[in-house]
PDB file of N, CA, C and O in Angstrom, chain B, residues numbered from 101:
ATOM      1  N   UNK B 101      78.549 101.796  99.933  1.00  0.00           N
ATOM      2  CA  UNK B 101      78.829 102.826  98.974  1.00  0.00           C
ATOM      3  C   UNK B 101      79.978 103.717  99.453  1.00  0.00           C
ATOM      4  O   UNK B 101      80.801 104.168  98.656  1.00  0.00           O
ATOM      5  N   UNK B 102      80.015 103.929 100.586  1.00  0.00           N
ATOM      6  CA  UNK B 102      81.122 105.169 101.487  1.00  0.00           C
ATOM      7  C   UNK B 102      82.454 103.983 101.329  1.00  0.00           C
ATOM      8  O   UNK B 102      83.568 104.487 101.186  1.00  0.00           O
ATOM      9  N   UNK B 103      82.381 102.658 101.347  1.00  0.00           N
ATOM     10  CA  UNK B 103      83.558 102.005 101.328  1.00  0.00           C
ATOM     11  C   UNK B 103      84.051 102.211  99.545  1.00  0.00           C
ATOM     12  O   UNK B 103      85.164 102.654  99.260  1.00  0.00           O
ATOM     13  N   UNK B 104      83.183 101.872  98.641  1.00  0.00           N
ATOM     14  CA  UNK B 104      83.722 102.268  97.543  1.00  0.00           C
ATOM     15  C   UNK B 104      84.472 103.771  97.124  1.00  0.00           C
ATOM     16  O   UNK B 104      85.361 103.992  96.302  1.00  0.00           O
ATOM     17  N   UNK B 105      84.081 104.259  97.608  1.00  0.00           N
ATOM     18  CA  UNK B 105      84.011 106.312  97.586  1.00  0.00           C
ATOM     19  C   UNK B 105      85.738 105.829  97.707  1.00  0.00           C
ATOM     20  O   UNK B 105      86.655 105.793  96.887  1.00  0.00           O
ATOM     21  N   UNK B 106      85.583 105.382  99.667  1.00  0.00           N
ATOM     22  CA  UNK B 106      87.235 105.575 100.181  1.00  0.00           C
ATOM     23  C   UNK B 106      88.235 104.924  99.081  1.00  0.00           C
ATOM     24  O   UNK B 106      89.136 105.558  98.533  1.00  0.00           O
ATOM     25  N   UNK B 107      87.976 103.746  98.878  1.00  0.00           N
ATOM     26  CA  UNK B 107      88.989 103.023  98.050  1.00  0.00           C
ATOM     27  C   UNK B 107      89.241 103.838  96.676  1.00  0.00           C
ATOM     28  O   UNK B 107      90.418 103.836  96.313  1.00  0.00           O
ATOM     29  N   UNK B 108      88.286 104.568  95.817  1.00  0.00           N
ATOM     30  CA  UNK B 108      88.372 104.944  95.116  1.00  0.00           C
ATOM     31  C   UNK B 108      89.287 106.468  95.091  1.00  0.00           C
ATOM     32  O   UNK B 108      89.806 107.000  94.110  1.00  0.00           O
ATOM     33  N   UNK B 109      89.275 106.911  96.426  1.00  0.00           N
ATOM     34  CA  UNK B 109      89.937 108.373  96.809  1.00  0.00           C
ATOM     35  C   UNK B 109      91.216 107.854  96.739  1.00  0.00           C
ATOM     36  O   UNK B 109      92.012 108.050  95.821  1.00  0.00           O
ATOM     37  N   UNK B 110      91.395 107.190  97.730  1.00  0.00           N
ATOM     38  CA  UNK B 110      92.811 106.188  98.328  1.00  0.00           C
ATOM     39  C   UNK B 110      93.445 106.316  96.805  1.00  0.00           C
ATOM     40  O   UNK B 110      94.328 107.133  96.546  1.00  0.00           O
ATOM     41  N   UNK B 111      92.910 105.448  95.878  1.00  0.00           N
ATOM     42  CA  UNK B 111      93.556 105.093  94.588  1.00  0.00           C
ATOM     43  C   UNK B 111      93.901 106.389  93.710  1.00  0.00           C
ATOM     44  O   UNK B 111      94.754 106.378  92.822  1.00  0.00           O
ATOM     45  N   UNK B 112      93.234 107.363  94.020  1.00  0.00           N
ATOM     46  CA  UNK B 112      93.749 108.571  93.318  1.00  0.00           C
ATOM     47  C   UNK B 112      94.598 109.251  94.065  1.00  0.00           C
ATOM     48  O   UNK B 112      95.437 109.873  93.413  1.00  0.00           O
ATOM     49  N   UNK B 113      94.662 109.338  95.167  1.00  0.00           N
ATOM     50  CA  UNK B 113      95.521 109.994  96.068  1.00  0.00           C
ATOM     51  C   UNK B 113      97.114 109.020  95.913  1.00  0.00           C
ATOM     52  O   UNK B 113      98.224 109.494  96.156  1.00  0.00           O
ATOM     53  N   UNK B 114      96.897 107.874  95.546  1.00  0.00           N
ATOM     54  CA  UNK B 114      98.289 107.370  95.391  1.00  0.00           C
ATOM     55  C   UNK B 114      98.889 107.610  94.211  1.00  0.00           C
ATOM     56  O   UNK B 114     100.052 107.280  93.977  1.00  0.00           O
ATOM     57  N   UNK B 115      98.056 108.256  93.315  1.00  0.00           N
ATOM     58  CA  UNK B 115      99.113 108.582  92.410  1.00  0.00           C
ATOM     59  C   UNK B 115      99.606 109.545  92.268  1.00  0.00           C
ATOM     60  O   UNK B 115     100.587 109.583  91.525  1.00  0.00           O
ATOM     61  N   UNK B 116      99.143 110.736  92.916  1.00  0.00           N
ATOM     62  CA  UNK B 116     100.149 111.806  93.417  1.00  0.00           C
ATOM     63  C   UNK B 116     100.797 111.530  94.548  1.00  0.00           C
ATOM     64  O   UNK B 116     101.324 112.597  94.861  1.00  0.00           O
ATOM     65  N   UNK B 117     101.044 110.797  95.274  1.00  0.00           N
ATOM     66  CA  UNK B 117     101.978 110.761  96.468  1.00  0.00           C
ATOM     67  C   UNK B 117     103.327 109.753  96.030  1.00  0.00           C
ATOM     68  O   UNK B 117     104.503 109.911  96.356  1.00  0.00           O
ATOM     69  N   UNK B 118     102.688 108.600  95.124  1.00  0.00           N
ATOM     70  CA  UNK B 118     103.525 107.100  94.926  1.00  0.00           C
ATOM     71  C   UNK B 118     103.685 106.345  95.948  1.00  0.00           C
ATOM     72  O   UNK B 118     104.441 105.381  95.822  1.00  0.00           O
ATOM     73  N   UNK B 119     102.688 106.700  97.857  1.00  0.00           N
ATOM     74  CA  UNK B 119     102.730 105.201  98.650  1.00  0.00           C
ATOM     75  C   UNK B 119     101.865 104.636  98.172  1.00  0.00           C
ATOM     76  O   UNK B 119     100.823 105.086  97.696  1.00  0.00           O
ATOM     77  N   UNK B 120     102.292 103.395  98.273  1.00  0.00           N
ATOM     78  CA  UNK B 120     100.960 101.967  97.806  1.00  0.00           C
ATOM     79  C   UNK B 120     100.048 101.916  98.720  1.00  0.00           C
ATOM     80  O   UNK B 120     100.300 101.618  99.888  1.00  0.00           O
ATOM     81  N   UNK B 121      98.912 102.199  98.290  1.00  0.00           N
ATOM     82  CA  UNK B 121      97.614 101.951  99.163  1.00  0.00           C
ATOM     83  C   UNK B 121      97.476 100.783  99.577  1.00  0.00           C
ATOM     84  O   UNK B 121      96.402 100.658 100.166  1.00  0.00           O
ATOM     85  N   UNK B 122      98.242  99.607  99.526  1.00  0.00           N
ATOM     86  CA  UNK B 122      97.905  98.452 100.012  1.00  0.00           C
ATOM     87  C   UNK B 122      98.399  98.458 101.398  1.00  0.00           C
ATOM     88  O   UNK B 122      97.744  98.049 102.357  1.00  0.00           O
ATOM     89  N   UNK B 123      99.970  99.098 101.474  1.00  0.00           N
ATOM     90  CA  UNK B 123     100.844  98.773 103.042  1.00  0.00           C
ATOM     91  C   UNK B 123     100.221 100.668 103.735  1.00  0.00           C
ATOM     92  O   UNK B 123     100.547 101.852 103.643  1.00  0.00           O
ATOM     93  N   UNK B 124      99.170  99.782 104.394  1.00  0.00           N
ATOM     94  CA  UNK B 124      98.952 101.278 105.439  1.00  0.00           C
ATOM     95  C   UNK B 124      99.878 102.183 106.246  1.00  0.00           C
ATOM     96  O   UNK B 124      99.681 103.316 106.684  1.00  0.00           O
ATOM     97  N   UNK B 125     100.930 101.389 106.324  1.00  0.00           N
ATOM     98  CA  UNK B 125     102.023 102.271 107.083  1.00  0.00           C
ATOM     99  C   UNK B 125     103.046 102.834 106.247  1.00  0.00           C
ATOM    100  O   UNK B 125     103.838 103.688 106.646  1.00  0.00           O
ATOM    101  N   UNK B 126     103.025 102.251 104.829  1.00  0.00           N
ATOM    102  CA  UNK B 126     104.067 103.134 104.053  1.00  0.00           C
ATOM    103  C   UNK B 126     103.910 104.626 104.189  1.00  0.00           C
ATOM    104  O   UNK B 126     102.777 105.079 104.357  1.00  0.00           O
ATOM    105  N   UNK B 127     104.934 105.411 104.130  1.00  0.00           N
ATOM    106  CA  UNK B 127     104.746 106.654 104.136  1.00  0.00           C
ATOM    107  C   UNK B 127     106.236 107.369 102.893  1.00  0.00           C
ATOM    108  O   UNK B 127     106.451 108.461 102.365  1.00  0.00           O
ATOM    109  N   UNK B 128     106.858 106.172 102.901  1.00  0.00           N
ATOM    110  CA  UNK B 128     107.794 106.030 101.408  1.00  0.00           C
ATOM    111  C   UNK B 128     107.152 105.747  99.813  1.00  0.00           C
ATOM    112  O   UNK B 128     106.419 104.774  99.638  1.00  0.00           O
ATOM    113  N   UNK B 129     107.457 106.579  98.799  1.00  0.00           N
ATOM    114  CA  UNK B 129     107.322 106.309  97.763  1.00  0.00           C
ATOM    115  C   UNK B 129     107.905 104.686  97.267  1.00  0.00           C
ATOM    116  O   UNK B 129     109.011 104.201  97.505  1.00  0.00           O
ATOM    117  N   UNK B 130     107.073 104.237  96.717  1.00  0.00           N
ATOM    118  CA  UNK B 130     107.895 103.126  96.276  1.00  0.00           C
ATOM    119  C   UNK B 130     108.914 102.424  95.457  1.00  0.00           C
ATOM    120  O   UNK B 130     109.446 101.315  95.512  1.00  0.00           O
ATOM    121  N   UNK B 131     109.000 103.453  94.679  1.00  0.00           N
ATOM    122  CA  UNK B 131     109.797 102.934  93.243  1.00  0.00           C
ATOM    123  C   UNK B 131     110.788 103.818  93.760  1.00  0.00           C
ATOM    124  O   UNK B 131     110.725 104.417  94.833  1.00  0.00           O
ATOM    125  N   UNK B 132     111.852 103.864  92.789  1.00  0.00           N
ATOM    126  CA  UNK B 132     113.200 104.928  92.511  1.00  0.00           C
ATOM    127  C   UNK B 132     112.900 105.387  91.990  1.00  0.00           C
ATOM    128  O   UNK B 132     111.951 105.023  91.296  1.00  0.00           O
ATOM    129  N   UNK B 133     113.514 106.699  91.872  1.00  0.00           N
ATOM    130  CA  UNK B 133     113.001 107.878  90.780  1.00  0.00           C
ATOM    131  C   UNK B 133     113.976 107.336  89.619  1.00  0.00           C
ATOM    132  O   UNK B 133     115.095 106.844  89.763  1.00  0.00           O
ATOM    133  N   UNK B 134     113.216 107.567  88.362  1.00  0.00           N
ATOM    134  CA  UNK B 134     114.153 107.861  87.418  1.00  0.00           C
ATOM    135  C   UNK B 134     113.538 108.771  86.003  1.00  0.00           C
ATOM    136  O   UNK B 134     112.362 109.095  85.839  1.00  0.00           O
ATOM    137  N   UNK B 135     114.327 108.971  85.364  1.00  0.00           N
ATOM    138  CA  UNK B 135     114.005 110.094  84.080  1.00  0.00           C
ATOM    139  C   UNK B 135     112.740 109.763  83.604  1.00  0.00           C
ATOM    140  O   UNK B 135     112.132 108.872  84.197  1.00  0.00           O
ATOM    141  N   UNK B 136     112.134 110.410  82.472  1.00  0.00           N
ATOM    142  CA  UNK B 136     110.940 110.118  81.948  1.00  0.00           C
ATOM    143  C   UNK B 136     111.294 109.011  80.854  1.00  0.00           C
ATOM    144  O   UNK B 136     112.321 108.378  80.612  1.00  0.00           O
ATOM    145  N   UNK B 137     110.013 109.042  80.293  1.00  0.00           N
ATOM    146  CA  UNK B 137     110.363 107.853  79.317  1.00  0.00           C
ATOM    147  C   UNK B 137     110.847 107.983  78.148  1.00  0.00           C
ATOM    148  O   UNK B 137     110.860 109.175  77.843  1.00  0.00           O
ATOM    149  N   UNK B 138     111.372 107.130  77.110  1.00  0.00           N
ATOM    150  CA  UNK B 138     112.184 107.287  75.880  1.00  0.00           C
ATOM    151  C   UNK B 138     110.910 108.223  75.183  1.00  0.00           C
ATOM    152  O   UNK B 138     111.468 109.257  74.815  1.00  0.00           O
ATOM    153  N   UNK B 139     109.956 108.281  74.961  1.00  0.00           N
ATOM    154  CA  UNK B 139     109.205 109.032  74.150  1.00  0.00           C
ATOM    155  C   UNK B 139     108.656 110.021  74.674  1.00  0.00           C
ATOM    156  O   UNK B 139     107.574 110.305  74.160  1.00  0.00           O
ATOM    157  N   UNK B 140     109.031 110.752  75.626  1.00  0.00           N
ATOM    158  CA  UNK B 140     108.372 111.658  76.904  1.00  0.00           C
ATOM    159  C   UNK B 140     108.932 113.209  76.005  1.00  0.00           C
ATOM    160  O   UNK B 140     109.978 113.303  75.362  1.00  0.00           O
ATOM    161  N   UNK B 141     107.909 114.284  76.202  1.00  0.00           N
ATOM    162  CA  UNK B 141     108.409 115.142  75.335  1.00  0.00           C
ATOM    163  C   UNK B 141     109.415 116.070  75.577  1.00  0.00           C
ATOM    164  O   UNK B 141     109.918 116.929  74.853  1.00  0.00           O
ATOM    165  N   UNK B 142     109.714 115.577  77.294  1.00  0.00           N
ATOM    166  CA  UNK B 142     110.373 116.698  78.580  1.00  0.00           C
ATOM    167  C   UNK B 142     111.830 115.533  78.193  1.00  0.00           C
ATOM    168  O   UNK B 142     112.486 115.368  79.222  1.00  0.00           O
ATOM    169  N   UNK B 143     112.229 114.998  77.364  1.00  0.00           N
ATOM    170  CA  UNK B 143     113.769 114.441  77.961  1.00  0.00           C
ATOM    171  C   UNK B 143     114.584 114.744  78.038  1.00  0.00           C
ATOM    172  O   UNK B 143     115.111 115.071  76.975  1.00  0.00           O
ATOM    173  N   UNK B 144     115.275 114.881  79.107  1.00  0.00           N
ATOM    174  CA  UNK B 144     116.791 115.824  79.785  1.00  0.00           C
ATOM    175  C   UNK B 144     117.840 115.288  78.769  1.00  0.00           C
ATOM    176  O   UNK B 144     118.175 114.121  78.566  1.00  0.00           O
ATOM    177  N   UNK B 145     118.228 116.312  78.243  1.00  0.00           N
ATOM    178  CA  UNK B 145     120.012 115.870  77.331  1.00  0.00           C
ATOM    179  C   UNK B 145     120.856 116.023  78.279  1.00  0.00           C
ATOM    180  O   UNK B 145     120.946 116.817  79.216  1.00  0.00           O
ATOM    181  N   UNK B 146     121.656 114.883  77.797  1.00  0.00           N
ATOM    182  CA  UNK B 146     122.908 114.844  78.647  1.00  0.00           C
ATOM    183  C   UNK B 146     124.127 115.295  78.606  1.00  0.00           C
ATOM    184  O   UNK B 146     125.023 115.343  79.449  1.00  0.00           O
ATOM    185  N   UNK B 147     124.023 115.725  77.165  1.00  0.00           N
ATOM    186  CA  UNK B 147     125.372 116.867  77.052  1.00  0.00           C
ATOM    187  C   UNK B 147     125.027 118.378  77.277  1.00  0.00           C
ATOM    188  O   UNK B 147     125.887 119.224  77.031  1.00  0.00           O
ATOM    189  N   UNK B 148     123.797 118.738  77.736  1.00  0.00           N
ATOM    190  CA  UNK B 148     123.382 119.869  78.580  1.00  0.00           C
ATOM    191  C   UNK B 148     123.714 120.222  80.300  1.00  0.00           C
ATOM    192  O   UNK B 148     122.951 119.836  81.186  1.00  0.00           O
ATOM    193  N   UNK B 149     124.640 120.803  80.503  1.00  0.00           N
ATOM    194  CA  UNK B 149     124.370 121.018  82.431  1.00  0.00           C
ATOM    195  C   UNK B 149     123.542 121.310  82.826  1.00  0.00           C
ATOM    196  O   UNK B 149     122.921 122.148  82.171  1.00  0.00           O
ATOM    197  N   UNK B 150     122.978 120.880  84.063  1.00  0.00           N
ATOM    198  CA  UNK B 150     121.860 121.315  84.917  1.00  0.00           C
ATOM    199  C   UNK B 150     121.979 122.820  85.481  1.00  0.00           C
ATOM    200  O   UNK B 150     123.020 123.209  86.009  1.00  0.00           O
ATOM    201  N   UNK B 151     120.930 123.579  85.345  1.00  0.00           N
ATOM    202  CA  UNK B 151     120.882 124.945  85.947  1.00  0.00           C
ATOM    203  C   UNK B 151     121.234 124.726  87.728  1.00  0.00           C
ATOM    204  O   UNK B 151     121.214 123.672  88.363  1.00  0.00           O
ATOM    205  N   UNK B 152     121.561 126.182  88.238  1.00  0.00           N
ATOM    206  CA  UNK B 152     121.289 125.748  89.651  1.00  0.00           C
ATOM    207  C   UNK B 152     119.881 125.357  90.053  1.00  0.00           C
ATOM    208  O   UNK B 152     119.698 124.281  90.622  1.00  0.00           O
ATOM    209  N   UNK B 153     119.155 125.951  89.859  1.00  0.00           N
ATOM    210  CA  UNK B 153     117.185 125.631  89.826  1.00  0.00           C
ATOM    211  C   UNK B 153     117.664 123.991  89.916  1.00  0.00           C
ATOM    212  O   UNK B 153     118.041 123.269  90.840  1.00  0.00           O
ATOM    213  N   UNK B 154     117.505 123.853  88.867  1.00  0.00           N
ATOM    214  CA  UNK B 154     117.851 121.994  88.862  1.00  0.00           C
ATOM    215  C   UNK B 154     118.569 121.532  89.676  1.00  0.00           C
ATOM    216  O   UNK B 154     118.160 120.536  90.273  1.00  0.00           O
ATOM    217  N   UNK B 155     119.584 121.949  89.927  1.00  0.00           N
ATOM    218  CA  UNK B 155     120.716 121.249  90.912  1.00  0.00           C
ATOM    219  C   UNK B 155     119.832 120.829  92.051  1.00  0.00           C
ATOM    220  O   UNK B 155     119.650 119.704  92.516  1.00  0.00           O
ATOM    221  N   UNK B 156     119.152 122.385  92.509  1.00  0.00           N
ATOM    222  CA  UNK B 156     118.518 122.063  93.789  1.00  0.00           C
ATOM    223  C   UNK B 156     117.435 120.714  93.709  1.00  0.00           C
ATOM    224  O   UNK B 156     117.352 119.667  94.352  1.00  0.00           O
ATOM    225  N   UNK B 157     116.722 121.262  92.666  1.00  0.00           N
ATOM    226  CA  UNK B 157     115.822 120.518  92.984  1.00  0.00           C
ATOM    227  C   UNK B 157     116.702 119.004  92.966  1.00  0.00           C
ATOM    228  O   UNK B 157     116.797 118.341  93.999  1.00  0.00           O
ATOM    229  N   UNK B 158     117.247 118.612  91.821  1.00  0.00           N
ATOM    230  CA  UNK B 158     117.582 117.060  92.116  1.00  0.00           C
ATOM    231  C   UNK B 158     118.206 117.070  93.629  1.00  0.00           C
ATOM    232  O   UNK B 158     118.034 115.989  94.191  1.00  0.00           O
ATOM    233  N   UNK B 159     118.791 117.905  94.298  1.00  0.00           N
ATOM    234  CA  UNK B 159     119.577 117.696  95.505  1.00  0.00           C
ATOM    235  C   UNK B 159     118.350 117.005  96.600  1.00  0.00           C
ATOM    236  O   UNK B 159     118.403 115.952  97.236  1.00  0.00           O
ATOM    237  N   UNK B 160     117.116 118.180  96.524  1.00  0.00           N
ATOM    238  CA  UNK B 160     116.360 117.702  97.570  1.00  0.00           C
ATOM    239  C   UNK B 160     115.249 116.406  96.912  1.00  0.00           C
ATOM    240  O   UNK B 160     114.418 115.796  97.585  1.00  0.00           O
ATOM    241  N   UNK B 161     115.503 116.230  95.530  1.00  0.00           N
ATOM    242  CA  UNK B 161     114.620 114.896  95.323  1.00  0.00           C
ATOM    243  C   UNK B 161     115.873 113.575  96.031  1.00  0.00           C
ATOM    244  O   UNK B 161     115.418 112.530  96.497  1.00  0.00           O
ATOM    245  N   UNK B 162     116.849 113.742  96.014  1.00  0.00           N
ATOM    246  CA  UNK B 162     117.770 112.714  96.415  1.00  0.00           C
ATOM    247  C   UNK B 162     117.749 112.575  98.075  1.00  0.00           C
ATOM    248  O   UNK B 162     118.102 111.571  98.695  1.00  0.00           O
ATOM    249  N   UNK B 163     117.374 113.515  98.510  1.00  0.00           N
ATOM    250  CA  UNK B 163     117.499 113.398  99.983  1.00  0.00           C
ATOM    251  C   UNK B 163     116.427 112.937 100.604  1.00  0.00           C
ATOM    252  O   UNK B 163     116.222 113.105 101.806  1.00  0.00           O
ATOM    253  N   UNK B 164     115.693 112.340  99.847  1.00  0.00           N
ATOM    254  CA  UNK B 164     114.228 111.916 100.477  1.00  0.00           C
ATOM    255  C   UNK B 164     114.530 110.303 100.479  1.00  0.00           C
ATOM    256  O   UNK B 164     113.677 109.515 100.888  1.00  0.00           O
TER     257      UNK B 164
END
């Protein structure tokens, strides 16, 4: 039962982090980041500039 519990934590905990619970040593997200999806209600326009707020943040999402 305590082995189900873990696997089941593991699996929620990876979806706020994005390492794959399968490779124990990942400590990298796995995918690339990219925008939300075509129907997402947050979608960034592109003939809008990014605030500085934004700048930063994309600066330090890129540096990871």
């Amino acid at each position: 039962m305590l082995r189900s519990i873990y696997r089941s934590l593991v699996a929620y905990g990876s979806m706020y982090t994005g390492v794959d619970p399968v490779d124990p040593g990942a400590t990298e997200p796995t995918g690339k980041l990219r925008g939300p999806g075509p129907a997402h209600p947050e979608r960034v326009r592109p003939d809008t500039p990014l605030t500085p707020l934004e700048r930063a943040h994309l600066r330090e999402l890129r540096s990871r």
